[in-house]
N, C-alpha and C positions, 0 to 999 in steps of 0.2 A: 764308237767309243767303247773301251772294254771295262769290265766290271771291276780287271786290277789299277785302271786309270780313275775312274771314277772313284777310287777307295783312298789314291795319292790326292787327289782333290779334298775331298772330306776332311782328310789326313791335315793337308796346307792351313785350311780354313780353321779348324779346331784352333791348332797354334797359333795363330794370330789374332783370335780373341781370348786364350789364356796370354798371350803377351800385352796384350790392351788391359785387360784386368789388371797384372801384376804390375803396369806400368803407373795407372790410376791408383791402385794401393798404395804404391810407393809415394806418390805425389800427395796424397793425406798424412800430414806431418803430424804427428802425437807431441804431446809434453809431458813431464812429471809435474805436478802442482804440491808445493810442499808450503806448510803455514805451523805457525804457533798459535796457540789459545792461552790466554792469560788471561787472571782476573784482576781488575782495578780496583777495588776495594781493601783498603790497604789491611792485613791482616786477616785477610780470609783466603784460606786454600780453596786452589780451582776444584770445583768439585766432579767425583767422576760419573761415568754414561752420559756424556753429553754425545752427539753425534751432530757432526759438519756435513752439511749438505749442499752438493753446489748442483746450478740449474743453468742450463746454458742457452741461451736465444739467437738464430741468425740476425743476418741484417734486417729483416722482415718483422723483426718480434716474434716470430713463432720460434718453439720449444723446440731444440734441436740435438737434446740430451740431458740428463742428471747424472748423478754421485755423491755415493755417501764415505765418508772417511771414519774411522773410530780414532781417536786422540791416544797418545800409551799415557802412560803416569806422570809424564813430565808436558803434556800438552798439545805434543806435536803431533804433527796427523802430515797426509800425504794422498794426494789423487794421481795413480800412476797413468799412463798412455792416455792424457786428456788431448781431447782430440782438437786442433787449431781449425777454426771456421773465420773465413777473411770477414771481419767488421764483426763480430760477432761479441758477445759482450757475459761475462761470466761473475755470474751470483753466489755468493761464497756467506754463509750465515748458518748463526747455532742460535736454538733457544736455551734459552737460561731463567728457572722463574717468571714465562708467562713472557716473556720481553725479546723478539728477537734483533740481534748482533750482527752486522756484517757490513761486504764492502761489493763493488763491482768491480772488476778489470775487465780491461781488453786483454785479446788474445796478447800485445807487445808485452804486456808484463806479468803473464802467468808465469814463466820460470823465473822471477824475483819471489823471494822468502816473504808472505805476507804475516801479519799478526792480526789476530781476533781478539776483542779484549772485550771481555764481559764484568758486569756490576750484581753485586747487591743491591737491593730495594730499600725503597722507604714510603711511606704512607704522608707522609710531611708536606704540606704545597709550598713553606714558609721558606724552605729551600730555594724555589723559584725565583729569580732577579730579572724585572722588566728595566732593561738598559737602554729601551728607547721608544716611546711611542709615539706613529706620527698618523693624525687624522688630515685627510687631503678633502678638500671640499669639490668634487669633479664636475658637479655641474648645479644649476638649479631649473627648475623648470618651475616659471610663475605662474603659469598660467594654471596649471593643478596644483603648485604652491608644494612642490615634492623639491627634497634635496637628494642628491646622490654622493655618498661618503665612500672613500677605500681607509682602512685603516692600516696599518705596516705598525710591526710589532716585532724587537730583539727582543730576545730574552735568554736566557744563563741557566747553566747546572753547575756550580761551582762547585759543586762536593762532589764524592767517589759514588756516591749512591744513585741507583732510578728512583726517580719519580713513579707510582706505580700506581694509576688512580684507582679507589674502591668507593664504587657508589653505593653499596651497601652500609658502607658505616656512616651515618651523621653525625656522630661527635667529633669526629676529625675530617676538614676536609683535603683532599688529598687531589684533588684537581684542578686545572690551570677555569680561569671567571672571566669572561669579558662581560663589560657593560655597554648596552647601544640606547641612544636617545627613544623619546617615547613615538608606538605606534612602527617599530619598522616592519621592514617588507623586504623579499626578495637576498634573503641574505645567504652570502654563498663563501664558504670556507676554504681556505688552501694552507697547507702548511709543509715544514720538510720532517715532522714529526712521524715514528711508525704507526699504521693504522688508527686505531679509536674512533669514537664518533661525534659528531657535535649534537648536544645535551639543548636545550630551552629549559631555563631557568631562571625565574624574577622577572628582571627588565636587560637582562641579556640571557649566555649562553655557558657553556662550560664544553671544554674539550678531554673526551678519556684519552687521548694518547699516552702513553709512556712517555718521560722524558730522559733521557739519556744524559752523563756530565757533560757538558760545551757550551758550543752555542746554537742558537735555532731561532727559526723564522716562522713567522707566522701574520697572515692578511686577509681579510676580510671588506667584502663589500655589502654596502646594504642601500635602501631609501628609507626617509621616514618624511612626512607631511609638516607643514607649520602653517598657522592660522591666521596671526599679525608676524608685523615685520619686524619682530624680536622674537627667539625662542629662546628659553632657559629652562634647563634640566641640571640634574643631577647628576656628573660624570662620574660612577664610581671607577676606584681603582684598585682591585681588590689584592692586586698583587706590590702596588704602590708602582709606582716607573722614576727612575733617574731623571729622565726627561720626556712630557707631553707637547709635544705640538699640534696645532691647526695651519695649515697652509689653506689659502682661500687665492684662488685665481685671481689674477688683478682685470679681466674684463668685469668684474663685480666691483666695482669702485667702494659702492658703498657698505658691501659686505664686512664687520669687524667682530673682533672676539673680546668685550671686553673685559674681560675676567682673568686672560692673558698676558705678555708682558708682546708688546711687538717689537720685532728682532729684526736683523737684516733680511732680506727677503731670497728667494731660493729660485733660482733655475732648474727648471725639468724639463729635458728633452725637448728646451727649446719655448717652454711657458711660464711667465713668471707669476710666481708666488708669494704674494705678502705670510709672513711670516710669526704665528704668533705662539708664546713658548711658556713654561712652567719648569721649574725644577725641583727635583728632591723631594715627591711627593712618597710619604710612608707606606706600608701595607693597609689599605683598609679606607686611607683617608680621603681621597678624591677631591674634586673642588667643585663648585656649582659653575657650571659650563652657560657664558649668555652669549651667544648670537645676535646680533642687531642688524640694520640694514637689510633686512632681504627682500626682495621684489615684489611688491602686490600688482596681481591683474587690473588693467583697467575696468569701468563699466563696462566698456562692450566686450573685452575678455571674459568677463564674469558671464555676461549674458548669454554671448555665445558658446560657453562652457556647461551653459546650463541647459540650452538649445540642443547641441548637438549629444550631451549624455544621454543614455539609456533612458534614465529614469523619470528625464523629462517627458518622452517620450509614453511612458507607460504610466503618467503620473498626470500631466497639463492636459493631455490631449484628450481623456476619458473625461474629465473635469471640464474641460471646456467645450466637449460634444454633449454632455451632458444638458448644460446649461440653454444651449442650442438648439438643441432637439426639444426640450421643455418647450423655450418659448416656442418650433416650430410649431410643437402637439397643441396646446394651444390657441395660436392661432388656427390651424385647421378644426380645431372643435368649435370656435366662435366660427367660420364660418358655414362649417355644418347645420349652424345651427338658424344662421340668416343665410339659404343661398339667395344665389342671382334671383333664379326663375321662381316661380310657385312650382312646390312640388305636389302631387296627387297625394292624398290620407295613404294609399295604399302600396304606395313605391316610393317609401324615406327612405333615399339614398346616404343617412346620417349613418358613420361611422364609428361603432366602439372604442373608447379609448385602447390606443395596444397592454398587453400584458406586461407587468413592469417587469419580471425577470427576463422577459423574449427582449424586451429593452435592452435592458445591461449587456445582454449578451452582444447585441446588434454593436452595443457602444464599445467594447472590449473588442469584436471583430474589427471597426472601422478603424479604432486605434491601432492594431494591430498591423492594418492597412497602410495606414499613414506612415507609420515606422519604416515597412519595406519601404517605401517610395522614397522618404527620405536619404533611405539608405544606397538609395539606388540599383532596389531588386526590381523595381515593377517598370517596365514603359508609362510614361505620363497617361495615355490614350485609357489603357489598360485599367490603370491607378484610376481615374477618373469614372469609368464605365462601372467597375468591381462597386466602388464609392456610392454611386449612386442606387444601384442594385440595391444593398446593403441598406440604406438609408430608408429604401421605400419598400423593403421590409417592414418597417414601422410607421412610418408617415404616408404611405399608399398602399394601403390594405382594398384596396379597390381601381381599379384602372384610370376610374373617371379622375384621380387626384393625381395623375402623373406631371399635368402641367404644373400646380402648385409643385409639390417636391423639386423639378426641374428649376425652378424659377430662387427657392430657397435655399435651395442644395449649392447652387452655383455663388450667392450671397455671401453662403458662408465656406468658402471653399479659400485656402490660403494663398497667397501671391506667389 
């Protein structure tokens, strides 16, 4: 092969990957993205330097580009050769006053003309309209005597203004208040609101998000404990709501709310809910929430509840080795003190009482003991041998006492 063949080769090859290139170029379709920015507050001009930024993510959620636009004096702005990615999902938002504004498209309707429409603030929470609040009673568990609640919560912007919470001022409050019954637990927040954070405050919480003019959604789940088979608390409503309800499960028969009005009863996804409702409660006014009917554990609920806790555990079990071990100690000092045989003046095999703090310790190890085993960390064999070990630490400080400790140990040893 010659050097001028060899160079027509190289030659071929080059052009067929600049044709692949240009071909691939060509198959990446761009768009113009073109939008208006307005402001919704009636009688305020848009104000200028604002800057639209959009953020683009593949299918994948990973960042797959940005863009920023400057708006001219009438609002309009423009993303030229925005690049089209198949599923891809494009983030288009201005901040305005601490609040950001925006929308998402798919790549189908970036060349439709969008609009951004931004607000003035307000500090006011009194703005805020709760259109519907519904407490769902999800489950009870009697035997710990815990209830499980989701709350669902509309709520309104009916003015031109945001909502813009400042926790720094307390003479106005200017943030959305929920109230939760007493002692919850495990409360987890979701809302369609921009950022902010959930607050603890009083006997509920407080949410900083902004709130924008519309509508919005906002749910919360929690647990909270009850003691007899009535609870009654104080529901505040600090935002007033149109409408409160409770739905309570109908496998709870004797579960009621009566403080309520009960209404037709509700289907959800196929489980029925007895239905119980209030209306037209003010800002501020709430009503005293009473629960009745809720399930108490039986006796041996209770018992075995109290058996298998921790605390019984770390609590009975010292207490009643304690008591055990006394009377074992004891008896081996009375018979220290009569044995069987005659013993020689000069070889009294009588035993010191043990050290009460090498005690405690002994009795804090063995409980410690018992736990595992219960718990089913130790093999029975194991559990039993370690046990005894331990025991005659204190109660066989001499070898000749192994037969008694065996003989008492196993006496007091659990079924």
């Amino acid at each position: 092969m010659t050097a001028k063949t060899i160079s027509f080769e190289v030659l071929a090859v080059a052009l067929f990957l600049i044709s692949i290139g240009g071909d691939s170029a060509q198959a990446q379709d761009t768009t113009e993205v073109r939008g208006q920015l307005v402001n919704g507050t009636e009688g305020v001009e848009l104000p200028g330097g604002l800057s639209v930024l959009m953020l683009i993510t593949d299918a994948d959620g990973h960042l797959a580009g940005t863009g920023q636009a400057e708006p001219d004096g009438e609002g309009r702005f423009v993303f030229p050769d925005t690049e089209i990615i198949d599923d891809g999902l494009y983030t288009i938002s201005v901040d305005h006053l601490g609040v950001f504004y925006g929308t998402t498209l798919t790549g189908v309707g970036l060349s439709d003309g969008l609009t951004l429409t931004v607000y003035e603030t307000t500090k006011d929470a009194s703005i805020i309209r709760v259109e519907q609040q519904v407490m769902v009673v999800a489950a009870v568990d009697k035997s710990t005597r815990t209830v499980s609640a989701i709350e669902f919560i509309r709520i309104s912007n009916p003015t031109d203004r945001t909502l813009l919470p400042d926790l720094t001022n307390l003479e106005q409050i200017s943030f959305l208040r929920f109230a939760l019954p007493p002692g919850p637990a495990e409360l987890n927040v979701q809302s369609d609101l921009p950022g902010g954070d959930v607050v603890s405050i009083g006997t509920g919480f407080a949410l900083t998000s902004p709130v924008i003019p519309g509508a919005h959604s906002i749910d919360f789940s929690y647990t909270f404990p009850y003691d007899g088979n009535t609870l009654s608390y104080r529901q505040s409503l600090v935002q007033g709501a149109d409408i409160f309800q409770v739905l309570v499960p109908d496998n709870f028969p004797d579960l009621a709310v009566s403080s309520l009005e009960l209404i037709e009863p509700v289907n959800v996804q196929g489980t029925m809910y007895r239905a119980y409702e209030g209306r037209d409660f003010p800002p501020g006014q709430g009503l005293q929430l009473e629960i009745t009917g809720l399930p108490l554990p039986g006796v041996w609920d209770r018992f075995s509840n109290s058996v298998t806790g921790g605390s019984f555990w770390q609590i009975a079990i010292p207490s009643g080795l304690g008591t055990t071990l006394a009377a074992m100690l004891l008896w081996g000092l009375i018979r220290g003190y009569r044995p069987d045989t005659p013993i020689p003046q000069d070889h009294s095999t009588l035993s010191a009482a043990p050290d009460p703090a090498e005690r405690a310790r002994v009795i804090r190890l063995v409980a410690t003991l018992d736990s595992r085993f219960q718990e089913g960390d130790l093999p029975e064999a194991e559990y039993r041998a370690e046990r005894r070990r331990l025991i005659g630490q204190v109660l066989e400080p001499e070898a000749s006492q192994e037969g008694l400790a065996d003989g008492a140990v196993e006496e007091a040893q659990p079924e």
